[in-house]
C-alpha positions in Angstrom: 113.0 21.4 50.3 109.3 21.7 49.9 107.2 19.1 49.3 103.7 19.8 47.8 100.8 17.4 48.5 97.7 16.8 46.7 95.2 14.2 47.2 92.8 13.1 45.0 89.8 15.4 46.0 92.1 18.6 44.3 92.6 19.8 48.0 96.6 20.9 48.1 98.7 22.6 50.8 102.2 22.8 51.0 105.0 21.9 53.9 108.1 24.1 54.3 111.2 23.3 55.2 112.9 24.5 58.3 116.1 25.7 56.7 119.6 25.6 57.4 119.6 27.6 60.3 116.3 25.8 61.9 118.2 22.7 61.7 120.9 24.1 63.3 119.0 25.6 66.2 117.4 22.3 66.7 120.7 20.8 67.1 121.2 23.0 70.3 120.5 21.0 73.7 119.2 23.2 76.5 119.6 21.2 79.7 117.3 21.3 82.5 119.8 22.9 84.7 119.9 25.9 82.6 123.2 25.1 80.3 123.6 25.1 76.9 125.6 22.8 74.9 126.1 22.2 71.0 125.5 25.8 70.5 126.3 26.2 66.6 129.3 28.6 65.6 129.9 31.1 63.0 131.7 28.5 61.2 128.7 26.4 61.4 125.9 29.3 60.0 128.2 30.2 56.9 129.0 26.9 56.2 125.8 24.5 55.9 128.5 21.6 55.1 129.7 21.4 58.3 128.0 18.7 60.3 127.7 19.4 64.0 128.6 17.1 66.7 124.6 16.1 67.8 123.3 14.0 65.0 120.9 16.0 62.4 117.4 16.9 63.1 115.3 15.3 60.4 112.2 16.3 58.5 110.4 13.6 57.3 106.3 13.1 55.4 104.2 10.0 57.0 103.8 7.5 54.2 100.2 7.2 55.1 99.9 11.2 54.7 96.0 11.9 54.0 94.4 15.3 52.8 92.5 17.2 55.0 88.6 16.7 54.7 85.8 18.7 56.7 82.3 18.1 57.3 79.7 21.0 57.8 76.3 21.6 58.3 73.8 23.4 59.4 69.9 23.9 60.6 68.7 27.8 60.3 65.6 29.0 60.9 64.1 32.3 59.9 60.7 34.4 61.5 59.1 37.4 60.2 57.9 39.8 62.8 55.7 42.5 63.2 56.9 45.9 62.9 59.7 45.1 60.0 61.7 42.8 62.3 63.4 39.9 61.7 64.8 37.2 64.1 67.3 34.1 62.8 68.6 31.2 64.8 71.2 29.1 63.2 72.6 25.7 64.5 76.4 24.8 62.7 78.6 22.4 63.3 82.2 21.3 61.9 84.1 18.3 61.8 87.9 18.4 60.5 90.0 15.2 60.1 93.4 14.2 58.9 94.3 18.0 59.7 98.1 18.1 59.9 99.9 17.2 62.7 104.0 17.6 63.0 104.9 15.4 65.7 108.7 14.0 67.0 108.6 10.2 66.1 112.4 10.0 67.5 111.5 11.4 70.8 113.2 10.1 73.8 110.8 7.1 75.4 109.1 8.4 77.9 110.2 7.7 81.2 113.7 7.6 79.9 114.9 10.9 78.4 118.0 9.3 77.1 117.0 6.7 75.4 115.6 7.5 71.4 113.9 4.8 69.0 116.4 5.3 66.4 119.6 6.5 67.6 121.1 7.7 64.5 119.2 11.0 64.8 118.4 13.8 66.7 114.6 14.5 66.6 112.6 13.7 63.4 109.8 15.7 63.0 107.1 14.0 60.7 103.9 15.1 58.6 101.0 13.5 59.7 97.6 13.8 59.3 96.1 12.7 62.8 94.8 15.5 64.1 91.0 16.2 64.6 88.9 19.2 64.9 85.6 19.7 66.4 83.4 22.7 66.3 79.5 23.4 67.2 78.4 27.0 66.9 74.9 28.7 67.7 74.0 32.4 66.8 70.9 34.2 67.0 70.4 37.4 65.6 67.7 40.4 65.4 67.3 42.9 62.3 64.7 45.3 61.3 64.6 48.0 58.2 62.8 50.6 60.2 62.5 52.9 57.1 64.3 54.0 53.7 67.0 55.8 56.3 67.4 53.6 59.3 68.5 49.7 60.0 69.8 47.8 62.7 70.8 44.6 63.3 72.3 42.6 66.0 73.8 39.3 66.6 75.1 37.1 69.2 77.7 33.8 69.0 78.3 31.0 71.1 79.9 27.9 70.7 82.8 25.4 71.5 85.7 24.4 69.3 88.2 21.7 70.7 91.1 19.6 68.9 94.7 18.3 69.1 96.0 20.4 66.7 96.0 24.1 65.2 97.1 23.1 62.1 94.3 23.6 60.1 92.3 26.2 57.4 96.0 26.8 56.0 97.9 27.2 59.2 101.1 25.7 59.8 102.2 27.3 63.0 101.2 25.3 66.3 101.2 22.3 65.0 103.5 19.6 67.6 102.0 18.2 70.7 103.6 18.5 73.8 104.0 15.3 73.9 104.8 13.3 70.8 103.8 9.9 72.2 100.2 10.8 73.5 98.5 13.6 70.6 95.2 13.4 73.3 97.0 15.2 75.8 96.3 18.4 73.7 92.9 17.8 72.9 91.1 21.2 74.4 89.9 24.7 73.2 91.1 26.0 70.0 92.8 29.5 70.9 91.4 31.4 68.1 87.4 30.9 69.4 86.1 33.2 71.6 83.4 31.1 73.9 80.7 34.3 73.5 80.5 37.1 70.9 78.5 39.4 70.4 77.6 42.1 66.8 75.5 45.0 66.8 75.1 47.9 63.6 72.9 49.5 61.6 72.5 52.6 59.1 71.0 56.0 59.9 70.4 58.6 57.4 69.6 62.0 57.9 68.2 63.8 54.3 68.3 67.2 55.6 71.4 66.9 56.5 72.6 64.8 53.9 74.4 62.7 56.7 74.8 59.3 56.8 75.9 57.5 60.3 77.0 53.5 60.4 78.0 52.5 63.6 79.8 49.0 64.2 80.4 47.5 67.6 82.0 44.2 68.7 82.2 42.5 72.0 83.3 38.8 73.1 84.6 37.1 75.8 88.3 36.4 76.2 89.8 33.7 74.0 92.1 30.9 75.5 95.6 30.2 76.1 98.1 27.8 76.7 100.1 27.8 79.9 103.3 25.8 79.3 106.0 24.9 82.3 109.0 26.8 79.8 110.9 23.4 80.1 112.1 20.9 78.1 111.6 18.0 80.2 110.8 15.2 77.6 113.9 15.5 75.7 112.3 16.8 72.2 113.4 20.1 72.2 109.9 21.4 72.0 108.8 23.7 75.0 105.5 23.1 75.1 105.1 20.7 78.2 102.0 21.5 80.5 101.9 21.7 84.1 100.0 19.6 86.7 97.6 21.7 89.0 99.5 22.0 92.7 98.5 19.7 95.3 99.9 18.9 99.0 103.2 17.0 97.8 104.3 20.5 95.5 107.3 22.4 96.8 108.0 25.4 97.4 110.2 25.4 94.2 108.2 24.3 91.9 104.7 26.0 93.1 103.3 29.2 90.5 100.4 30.9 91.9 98.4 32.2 89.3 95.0 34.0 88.8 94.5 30.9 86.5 94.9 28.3 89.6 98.1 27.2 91.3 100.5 25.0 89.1 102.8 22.6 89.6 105.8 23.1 87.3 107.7 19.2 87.6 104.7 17.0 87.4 105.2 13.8 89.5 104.4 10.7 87.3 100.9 9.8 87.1 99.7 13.4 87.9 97.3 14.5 85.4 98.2 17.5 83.7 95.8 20.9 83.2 93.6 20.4 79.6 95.2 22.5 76.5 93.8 26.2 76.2 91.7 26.1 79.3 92.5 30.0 80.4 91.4 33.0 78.9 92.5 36.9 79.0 90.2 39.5 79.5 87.6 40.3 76.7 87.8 42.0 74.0 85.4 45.6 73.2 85.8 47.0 69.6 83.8 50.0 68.3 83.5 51.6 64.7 81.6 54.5 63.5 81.4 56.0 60.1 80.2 59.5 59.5 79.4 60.2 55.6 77.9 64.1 54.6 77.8 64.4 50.6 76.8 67.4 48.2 75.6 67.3 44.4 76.2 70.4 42.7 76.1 71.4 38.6 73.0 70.8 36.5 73.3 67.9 33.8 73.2 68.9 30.0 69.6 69.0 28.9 68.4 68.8 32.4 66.5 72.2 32.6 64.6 71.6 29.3 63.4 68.7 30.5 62.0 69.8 33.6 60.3 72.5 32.0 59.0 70.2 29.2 58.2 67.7 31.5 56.2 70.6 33.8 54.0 71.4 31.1 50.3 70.2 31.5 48.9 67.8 28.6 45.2 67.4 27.9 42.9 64.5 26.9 41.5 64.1 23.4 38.2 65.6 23.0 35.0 64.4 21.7 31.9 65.1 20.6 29.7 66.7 22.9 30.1 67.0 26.9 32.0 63.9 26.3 34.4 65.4 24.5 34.4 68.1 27.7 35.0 65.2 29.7 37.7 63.8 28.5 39.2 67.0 28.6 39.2 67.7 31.6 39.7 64.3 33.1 42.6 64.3 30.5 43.8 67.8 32.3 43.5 66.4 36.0 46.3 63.6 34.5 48.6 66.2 33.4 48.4 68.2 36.9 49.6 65.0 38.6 52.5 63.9 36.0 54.1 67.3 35.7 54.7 67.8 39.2 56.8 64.5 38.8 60.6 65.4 38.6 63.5 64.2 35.7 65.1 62.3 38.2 62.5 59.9 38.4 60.2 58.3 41.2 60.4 60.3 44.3 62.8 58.3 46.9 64.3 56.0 44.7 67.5 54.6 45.8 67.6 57.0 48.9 68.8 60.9 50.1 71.9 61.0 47.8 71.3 58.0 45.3 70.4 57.9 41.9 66.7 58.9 41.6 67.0 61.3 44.5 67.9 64.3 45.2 71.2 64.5 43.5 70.2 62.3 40.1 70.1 65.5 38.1 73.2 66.6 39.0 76.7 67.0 37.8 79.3 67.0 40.4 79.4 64.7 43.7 81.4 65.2 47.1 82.0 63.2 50.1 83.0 63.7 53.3 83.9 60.9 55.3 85.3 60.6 58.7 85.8 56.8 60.2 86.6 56.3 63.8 87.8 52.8 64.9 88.0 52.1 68.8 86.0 55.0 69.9 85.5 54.5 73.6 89.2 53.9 73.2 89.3 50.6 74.8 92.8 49.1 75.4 92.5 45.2 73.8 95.5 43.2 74.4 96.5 40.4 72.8 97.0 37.0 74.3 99.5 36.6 77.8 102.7 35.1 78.2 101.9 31.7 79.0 105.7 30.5 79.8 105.5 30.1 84.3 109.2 30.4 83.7 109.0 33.9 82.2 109.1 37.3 84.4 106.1 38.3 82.1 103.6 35.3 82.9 100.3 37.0 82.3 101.4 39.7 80.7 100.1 40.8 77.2 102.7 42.6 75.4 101.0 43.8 72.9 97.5 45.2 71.4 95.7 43.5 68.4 96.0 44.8 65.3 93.6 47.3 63.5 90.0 46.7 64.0 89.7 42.6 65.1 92.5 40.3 65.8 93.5 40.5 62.3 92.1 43.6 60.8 95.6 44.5 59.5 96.4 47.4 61.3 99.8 48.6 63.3 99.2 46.9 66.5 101.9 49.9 67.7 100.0 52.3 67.4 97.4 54.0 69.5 93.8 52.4 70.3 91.8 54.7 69.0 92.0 55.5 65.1 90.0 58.3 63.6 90.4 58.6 59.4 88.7 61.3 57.6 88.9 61.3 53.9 87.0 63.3 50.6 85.9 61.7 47.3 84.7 63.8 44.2 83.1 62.4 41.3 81.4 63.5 38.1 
């Protein structure tokens, strides 16, 4: 099934279906002593017709179902400098609402784990559009064109996202509470925003060696993480229930030490549990340089007579008279200066290898290029295990991929990433 919602403002988004066998594994029950009943059979995966013991999970859209709408805006402010530079300060801020929450409107009561609202079903998982975003960002930055060869600039980001969801800007994974009754018990940091960031690049060009260097470096802070119990103690199937921070009536049992605090895995009743995302991993360091050498080679058609006609001096009209001299010679002094002045054009125009330079009046083009990503060779891992039940609890087990948290690369393979390629042209 897949439903597609548009409101009346054209904004659209679509809500999958869990499928046959996400129904199914809903239908499992994992017990707090560790068993597992209603596991579904072989029978039960091949055949979708069979209904299983546990009545069905259900998958339902509020009535009341509202599009997403955000608010932005933003203040920046802009000062020229002596010496080429340029400083910038800009103030944004962001306000979702109605961002989509999917939330269990059959889970059991709380304080009774037994006991559902309708008791025909399993858990029903509904589309709803409660959830609420808040983000206020400041950056300042620096940049300066030095000369035709070499710019720099550099940047640096703060700022605080919180919300009750992570369903937003087209994402549909993260979206149920840990608790279905209470959506302000998840209200905290966003995972995806790191609290400080920081950009620095620039462009240096060396015409002698017709070399141009861009270098690219990124460093933040970590971003946060969830730290979940790995219990299903509310009855919805979800395992997304938070701890309580440990106090003097924790046992033994149920104490995790942590380099995030100490952690109480059965919260008593009344104990207040630990704000969404409040930990973060270690930071993050990326660094990108690009080395570019190119040659032009092979004269143009028509290129050589033009020079040469183009070299060739030009005198004034004469006149009567030392006027007519003059002229002449002030006509003379004009063609000294123009026919020193090359085909290609103004001397420097577009740069060391552009069109007006040094390689405008020729034929052929090739480029070296060799592009290192990670140089220092920094290992940046990804988000821990945030599961206390889980052997690997603040663990990262793997890298990000490619250059960013989502730069597309193999996040298998190895830190550092040097490509070199060759382009010709003509």
């Amino acid at each position: 099934m897949l439903n597609a919602l548009t409101g009346e403002n054209q904004l659209s988004y679509n809500i999958a279906d869990q499928g046959t066998l996400g129904t199914l594994l809903q239908n499992t029950v994992f017990h707090a002593d560790g068993t597992v009943t209603n596991v579904p059979t072989i029978q039960d995966i091949l055949n979708p017709q069979i209904v299983p013991a546990q009545p069905q999970v259900a998958y339902r859209v509020a009535d009341n179902l509202e599009a997403p709408y955000s608010l932005l805006g933003a203040i920046n402010i802009e000062r020229q400098l002596p010496h080429n530079f340029t400083v910038y300060g800009v103030v944004f801020t962001y306000r979702t609402r109605h961002a989509l929450v999917l939330r269990d409107i059959n889970a059991p009561l709380p304080g009774h784990p037994l006991v559902r609202p309708d008791t025909n079903f399993s858990n029903i998982f509904q589309w709803e559009s409660s959830g609420v975003v808040n983000m206020t960002q400041f950056q300042v930055g620096v940049r300066n064109q030095l000369n035709k060869a070499v710019s720099i600039f550099a940047n640096y980001v703060t700022g605080k996202v919180e919300g009750n969801t992570d369903c937003f800007f087209g994402n549909q994974s993260n979206c149920s509470p840990s608790n279905s009754y209470d959506l302000n018990a998840d209200f905290g940091r966003m995972t995806w925003f790191p609290h400080h960031s920081f950009f620095f690049g620039g462009t240096l060009g060396i015409p002698k060696l017709k070399l141009a260097l861009n270098p690219f470096i990124i460093a933040r802070s970590g971003r946060f993480f969830n730290i979940t119990t790995g219990r299903d103690t509310n009855g919805d199937r979800l395992f997304l229930e938070r701890p309580a921070f440990a106090d003097a009536q924790t046992s033994a049992q149920e104490l995790r030490v942590t380099p995030w605090g100490n952690f109480d895995i059965n919260p008593k009743p009344g104990t207040g549990h630990h704000p969404a995302q409040l930990r973060r991993r270690s930071g993050l360091l990326l660094s990108q340089s690009r080395h570019q050498p190119d040659d032009w080679f092979g004269e143009l058609p028509g290129v050589a007579a033009a020079r040469a006609a183009a070299a060739a001096p030009q005198g004034g009209r004469g006149g009567a008279g030392g006027a007519g001299a003059s002229g002449g010679q002030r006509g003379g002094s004009g063609a000294s200066g123009g026919g020193q002045r090359p085909a290609g054009g103004a001397p420097g125009g577009g740069g060391f290898a552009g069109p007006g330079g040094a390689g405008a009046d020729k034929r052929y083009n090739i480029t070296f290029s060799v592009n290192i990503q990670n140089m220092f060779n920094r290992s940046n891992l990804d988000n821990p295990v945030g599961n206390l039940l889980s052997p690997l609890f603040g663990q990262s087990t793997q890298t990000l991929g490619g250059f960013g948290d989502n730069g597309g690369g193999n996040a298998a393979v190895a830190n550092r990433r040097i490509t070199a390629g060759i382009r010709f042209s003509f």
